[in-house]
C-alpha angles and dihedrals in degrees: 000000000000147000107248130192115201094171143056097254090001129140126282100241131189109240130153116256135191112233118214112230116254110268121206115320093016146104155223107224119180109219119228101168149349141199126242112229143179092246095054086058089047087048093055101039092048101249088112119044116262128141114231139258095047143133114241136185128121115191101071132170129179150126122274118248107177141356138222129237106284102028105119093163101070142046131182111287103029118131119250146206105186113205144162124359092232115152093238096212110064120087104270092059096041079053088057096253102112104149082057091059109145079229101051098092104047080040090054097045115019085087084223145096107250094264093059092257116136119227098200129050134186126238088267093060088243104133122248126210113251143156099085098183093355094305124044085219095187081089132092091229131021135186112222140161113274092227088061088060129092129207117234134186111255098229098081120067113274093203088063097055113064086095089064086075095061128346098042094037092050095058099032103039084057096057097037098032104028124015098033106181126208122247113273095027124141113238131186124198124199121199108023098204124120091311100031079051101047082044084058096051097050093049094058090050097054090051108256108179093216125031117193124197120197123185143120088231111099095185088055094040087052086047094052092050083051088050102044108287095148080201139008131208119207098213102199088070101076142281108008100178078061096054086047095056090037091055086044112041085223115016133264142305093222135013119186117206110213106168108075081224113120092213090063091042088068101044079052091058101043097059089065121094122244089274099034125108132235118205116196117212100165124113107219123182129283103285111021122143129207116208131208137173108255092225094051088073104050096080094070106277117142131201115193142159148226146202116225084346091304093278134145105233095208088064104019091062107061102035089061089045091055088048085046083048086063116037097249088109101044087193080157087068083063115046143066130204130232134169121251099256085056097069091117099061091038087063092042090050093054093046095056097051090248102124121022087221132005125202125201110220105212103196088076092068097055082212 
């Protein structure tokens, strides 16, 4: 069983699927549970590329069921994070920098293996695209590379770990991996949805002195002070780089954008101080533009961005789950469930600000 869209800005809609066997260096992974993103609902409504009709999904977590010739590091029955679609060979990935593979995009959103071939068929036998950041994870099963899993300990929930591939690893792998603040450092996140939230999280982990958290959501804003936001910002208010500064007598060392809304990328950067940094996670649409006042930048401010925080998944993942293992990430703060056949009100749901981060449960469906 899978969700399938079938068109630009269409339904999610349960239909079986056939699932291809995993050839050499894949594997059968059986989906428990995925997390629901901003990017899925870009993909589907276009403003990310992503041929139709197609499966999507991208925060999936599972158990293996089989293995393809050549996959040594896994075996049925093993507990899995998927994550990223990276070549694993090139360069960039034997560096360490795998969600910057030259390969990841065209990976994430070509909806097919390498060689052309489809992993996933309708009941008709007509191929679907599939592979949406190397898995289509609204799915109860999914073929993926091995090198794009991630081995988990058993111990800690699966259902609640498919975040960890994207949303959670975005925020907190650019505070933890990337940015890597010193202690004591004053720290603004902007959008404090399933990445601004894991950002939170992270910052407080690492020791920030001051934690600022800045949305128009009061339900989220009154979450984050619950969470460790030191102070929140209701943005809709006014002028939130002025709060910042206000709060701060100078502005910030770091501010984090969340958002993928320019807009918010340059409050973002106006809260710094003339030698902070902005990092920039959003994923906005194809096209938009960020503008900054040159001189702004010549007394020592950067503004930089990252893929997936920046942070390496092989490493990244079970370093959080064994924070999660032992209540110092409390990710269960941030999610609600929600069984497979009701996708539709998940996304909706997301859309609408109502949940930080919504997980569809797969069991519910049988299939």
């Amino acid at each position: 069983m899978a969700a399938v869209v079938r068109t630009q800005g269409g339904p999610f809609d349960l239909e079986q699927i056939t699932v291809d066997p995993p050839r050499q260096d894949e594997i059968l992974v059986r989906v428990v549970a995925a997390g629901i993103c901003h990017t899925d609902v870009s993909a589907r409504d276009g403003a990310l590329p992503f041929p139709l009709p197609g499966v999507l999904g991208h925060e999936g977590s599972g158990i293996v069921e089989g293995v393809g010739d050549g996959v040594a590091t896994f075996e049925p029955g093993d507990h899995v994070v998927l994550s990223g679609a990276f070549c694993g060979e090139c360069p960039t990935c034997l560096g360490g920098q795998v969600v910057y593979c030259p390969s990841f995009p065209l990976r994430s959103h070509a909806g097919r293996r390498p060689d052309g071939t489809a992993t996933m068929f309708d009941q008709a036998g007509s191929a679907l695209n599939g592979t949406f950041v190397g898995q289509s994870s609204f799915s109860t099963y999914a073929v993926v590379r091995a090198v794009n899993a991630v081995k988990v300990r058993p111990d800690v929930p699966i259902e609640l770990l498919g975040p960890l591939g994207c949303g959670v690893m975005t925020g907190a792998g650019a505070v933890m991996d990337t940015l890597r603040p010193a202690a004591g450092s004053t720290l603004a996140v902007f959008g404090l949805g399933g990445v601004g939230m894991s950002a939170l999280l992270a910052a407080g982990l690492v020791g920030c002195g001051r934690v600022i958290a800045v949305d128009v959501n009061e339900d989220r804003l009154h979450l984050a002070r619950e969470l460790g936001a030191t102070d929140v910002i209701d943005a809709s208010d006014g002028d939130a780089p002025a709060a910042v500064q206000q709060i701060t007598g100078r502005g910030v060392d770091y501010a984090i954008e969340a958002s993928g809304v320019a807009a918010v990328g340059r409050s973002a950067f106006d809260s710094t101080h003339g030698q902070g940094t902005t990092l920039l996670l959003g994923a906005p649409p194809q096209g938009a533009e960020l503008t900054l006042p040159w001189r702004s930048m010549l007394g020592g401010r950067t503004l930089r961005g990252a893929i997936m925080g920046g942070a390496n998944p092989r490493h990244f993942i079970p370093r959080v789950t064994d924070l999660i293992a032992q209540g110092r990430f409390p990710l269960e703060r941030l999610v609600r469930y929600f069984d497979f056949d009701r996708i539709g009100e998940a996304v909706a749901a997301l859309e609408r600000g109502d949940v930080v981060k919504p997980i569809l449960r797969m069991s519910s469906s049988g299939g």
